[in-house]
N, C-alpha and C positions, 0 to 999 in steps of 0.2 A: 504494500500500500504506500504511497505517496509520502513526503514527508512532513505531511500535518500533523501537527499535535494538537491532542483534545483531552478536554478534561471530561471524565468520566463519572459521576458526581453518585450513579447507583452500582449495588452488586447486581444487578440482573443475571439471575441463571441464563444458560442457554441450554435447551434443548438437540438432538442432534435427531434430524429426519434419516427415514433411510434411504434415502439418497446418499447422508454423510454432510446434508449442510448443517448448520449450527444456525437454531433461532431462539434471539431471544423469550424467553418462557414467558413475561409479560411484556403485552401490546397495548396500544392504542385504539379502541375502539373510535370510529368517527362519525357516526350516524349521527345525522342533524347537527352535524358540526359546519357551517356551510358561511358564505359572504365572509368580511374583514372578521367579523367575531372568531369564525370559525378557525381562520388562517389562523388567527391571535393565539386561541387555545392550542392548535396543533403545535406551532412555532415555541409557543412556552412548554409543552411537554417533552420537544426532544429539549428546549437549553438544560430541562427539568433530568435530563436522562432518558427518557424512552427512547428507544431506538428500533420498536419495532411498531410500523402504523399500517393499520388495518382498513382500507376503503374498499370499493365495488362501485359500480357505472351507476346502481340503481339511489346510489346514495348522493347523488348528482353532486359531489362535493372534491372532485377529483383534481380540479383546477385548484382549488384552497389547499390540498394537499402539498401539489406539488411547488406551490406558492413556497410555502411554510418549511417545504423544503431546501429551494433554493437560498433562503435566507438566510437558513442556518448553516446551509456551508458556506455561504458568504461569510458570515458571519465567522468562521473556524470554529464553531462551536460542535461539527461534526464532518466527516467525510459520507460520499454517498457509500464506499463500503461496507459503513458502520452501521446503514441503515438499513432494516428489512421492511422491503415494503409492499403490500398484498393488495391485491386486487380479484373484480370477481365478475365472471361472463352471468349478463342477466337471463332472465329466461328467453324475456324479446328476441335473441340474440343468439339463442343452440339451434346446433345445424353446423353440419362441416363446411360447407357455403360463405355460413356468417361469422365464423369463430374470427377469421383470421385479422377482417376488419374490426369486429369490434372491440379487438388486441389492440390492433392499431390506434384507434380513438383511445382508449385510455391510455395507454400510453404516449399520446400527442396530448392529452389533457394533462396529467400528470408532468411533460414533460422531461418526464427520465427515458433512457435507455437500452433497459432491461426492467422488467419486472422478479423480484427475489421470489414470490409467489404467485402464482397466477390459478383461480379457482373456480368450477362451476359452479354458480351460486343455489340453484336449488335442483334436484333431479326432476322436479316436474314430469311425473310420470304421465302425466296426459299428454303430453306433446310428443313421447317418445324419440327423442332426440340424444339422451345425455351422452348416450356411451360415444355416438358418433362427434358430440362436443368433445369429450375428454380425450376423444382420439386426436380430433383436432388440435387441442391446446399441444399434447405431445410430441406433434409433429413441430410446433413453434419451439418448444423448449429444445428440438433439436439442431435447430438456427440458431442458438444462444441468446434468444430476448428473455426466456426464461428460466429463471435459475430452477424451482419447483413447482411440480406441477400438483396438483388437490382438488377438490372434493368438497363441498360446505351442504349438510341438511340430507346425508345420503343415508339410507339404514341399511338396514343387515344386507338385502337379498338385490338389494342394487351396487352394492360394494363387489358381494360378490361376480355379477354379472360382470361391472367394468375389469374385475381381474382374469376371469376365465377367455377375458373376451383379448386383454393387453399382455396378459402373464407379466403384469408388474402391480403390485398396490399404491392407490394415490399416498403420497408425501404426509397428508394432513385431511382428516375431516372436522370442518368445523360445525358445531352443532351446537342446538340449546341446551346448557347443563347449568343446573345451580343448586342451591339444597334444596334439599325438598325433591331434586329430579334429577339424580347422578346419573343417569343412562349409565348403571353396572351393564346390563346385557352385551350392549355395544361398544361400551370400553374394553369388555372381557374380546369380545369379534376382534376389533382394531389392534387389540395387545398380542395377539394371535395372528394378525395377516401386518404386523410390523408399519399399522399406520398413529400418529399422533392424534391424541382427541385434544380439537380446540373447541374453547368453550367461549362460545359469546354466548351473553347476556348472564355474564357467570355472575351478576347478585340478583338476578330474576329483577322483580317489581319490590317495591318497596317492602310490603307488607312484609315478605318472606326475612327481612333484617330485623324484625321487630318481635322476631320465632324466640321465645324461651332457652328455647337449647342453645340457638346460638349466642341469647344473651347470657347466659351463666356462663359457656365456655367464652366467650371475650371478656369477662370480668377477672376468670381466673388468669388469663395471661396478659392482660391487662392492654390491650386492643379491643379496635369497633368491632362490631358484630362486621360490617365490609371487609375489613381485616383479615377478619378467621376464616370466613367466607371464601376470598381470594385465597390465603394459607391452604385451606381444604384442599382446594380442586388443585393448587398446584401439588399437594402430595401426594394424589391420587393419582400425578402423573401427567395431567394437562397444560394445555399453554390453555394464558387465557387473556380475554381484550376489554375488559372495562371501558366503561365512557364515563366522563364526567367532563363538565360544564364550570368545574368548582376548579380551582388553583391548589388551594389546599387540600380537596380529598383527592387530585393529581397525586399531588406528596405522596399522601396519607396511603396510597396505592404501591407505591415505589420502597415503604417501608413494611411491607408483606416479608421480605426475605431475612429479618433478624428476629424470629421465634421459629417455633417448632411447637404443631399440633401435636399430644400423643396417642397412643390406640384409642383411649377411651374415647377421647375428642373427635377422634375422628371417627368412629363406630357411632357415636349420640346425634354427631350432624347428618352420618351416611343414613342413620334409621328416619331420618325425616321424611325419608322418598313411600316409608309406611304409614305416615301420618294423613290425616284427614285435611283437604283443601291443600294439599300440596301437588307436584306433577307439571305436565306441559302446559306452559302459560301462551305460547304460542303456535302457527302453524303447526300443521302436522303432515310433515313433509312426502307421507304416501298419499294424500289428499289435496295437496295444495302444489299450483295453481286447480281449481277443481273445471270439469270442462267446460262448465256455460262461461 
């Protein structure tokens, strides 16, 4: 890498895809991060230390991205190798036809390069498209725009199919996970066909912070319930991409990595997924987009 020096201000784990890249374990979610505000937030999280930011075409916010991005290496406050940066083909948009260009557009929007991740956004099993998308994206990451290629909202038997169909497993599926909805079955699949479970929307809705268990177990370690929350699912083995709007619970996210949940902790939060009014809070990815 080049001979910029940067200051490095978090421990962020990294992860290692099987591919053999290294990403880091916490992202940047950016959903409705969008206009000046949005750039603003993005730009203050990597000076903050994130260096791993999470967008999609559908999240129209790709230009504030790559804003926010340019700035800060302007700025030396990062190089673009130190950054991971994900993107994700919308439904609009599956079809080996339309992969290639609407790679292109994001990445003219974004303005970078190369994409570090590149993902299909949802299987949309009505359209019947995905596999021939993911094929698609493949054949890009073998022109080197793409560094990894993945997967976002895929379950069991459509995982299976993209691998029977590539004889390779997507890099990364990212899916809804939080307490109260650990997806064990599909962690257990993914642990087993050597793919990474990322987890957006990894502190659910609100209410789900406000859960007893989580508040006893963040009092004894002396963290938010957000906190433990994020701790959880990273020890469970997941990356994960939080969004926040706040400065401070920015921070307050980047200091996930100096405690340790133990068995019990982590068994009290994992048993939420048994509890009443927990589970999938949103889509349901064998059903959605649905055909009318």
């Amino acid at each position: 890498m080049g001979g910029m020096t940067t200051s490095k201000p978090t421990n962020v784990p990294s992860v290692t895809l099987n591919d053999g890249t290294e990403m880091p374990q916490i992202g940047l979610g950016t959903w409705n991060l969008t206009g000046d505000d949005g750039a603003r937030i993005i730009r203050d999280a990597i000076a903050m230390g994130y260096r791993h930011i999470d967008t999609a075409s559908i999240y129209h916010n790709e230009e504030e991205v790559g804003r926010a991005i340019r700035e800060a290496i302007a700025a030396g406050d990062v190089t673009r190798e130190e950054l991971f940066v994900t993107s994700k083909l919308w439904n609009d948009d599956q079809g080996e036809d339309r992969v290639p260009a609407a790679f292109q557009e994001s990445l003219h929007r974004l303005g970078l390069e190369y994409l570090d991740l590149y993902l299909v956004h949802w299987p949309a099993p009505s359209l019947g498209k995905y596999l021939e998308s993911y094929e698609a994206i493949a054949r890009l990451q073998g022109l080197g725009v793409i560094q990894s290629i993945g997967v976002s909202n895929f379950y069991e038997e459509v995982l299976q199919e993209l691998i029977d169909a590539t004889g390779t497993a997507p890099a990364v599926n990212q899916v809804e996970l939080h307490p109260g909805f650990s997806q064990a079955p599909l962690r257990q699949v993914h642990e087993e066909l050597g793919i990474l479970t990322g987890a957006w929307s990894p502190l659910g809705r609100g209410a789900i912070l406000q859960d007893p268990v989580l508040d006893a177990v963040a009092r004894d370690v002396g963290k938010t319930t957000a906190q433990v929350a994020l701790r959880w699912e990273m020890q469970l083995g997941c990356s994960v991409i939080p969004k926040s709007t706040n400065r401070e619970r920015l921070g307050k996210i980047l200091e996930v990595t100096d405690f340790t949940l133990n068995s019990d902790q982590m068994a009290a939060i994992s048993s939420l997924d048994e509890a009443e009014g927990f589970g999938r809070i949103f889509d349901d990815p064998r059903t959605y987009p649905s055909e009318d």
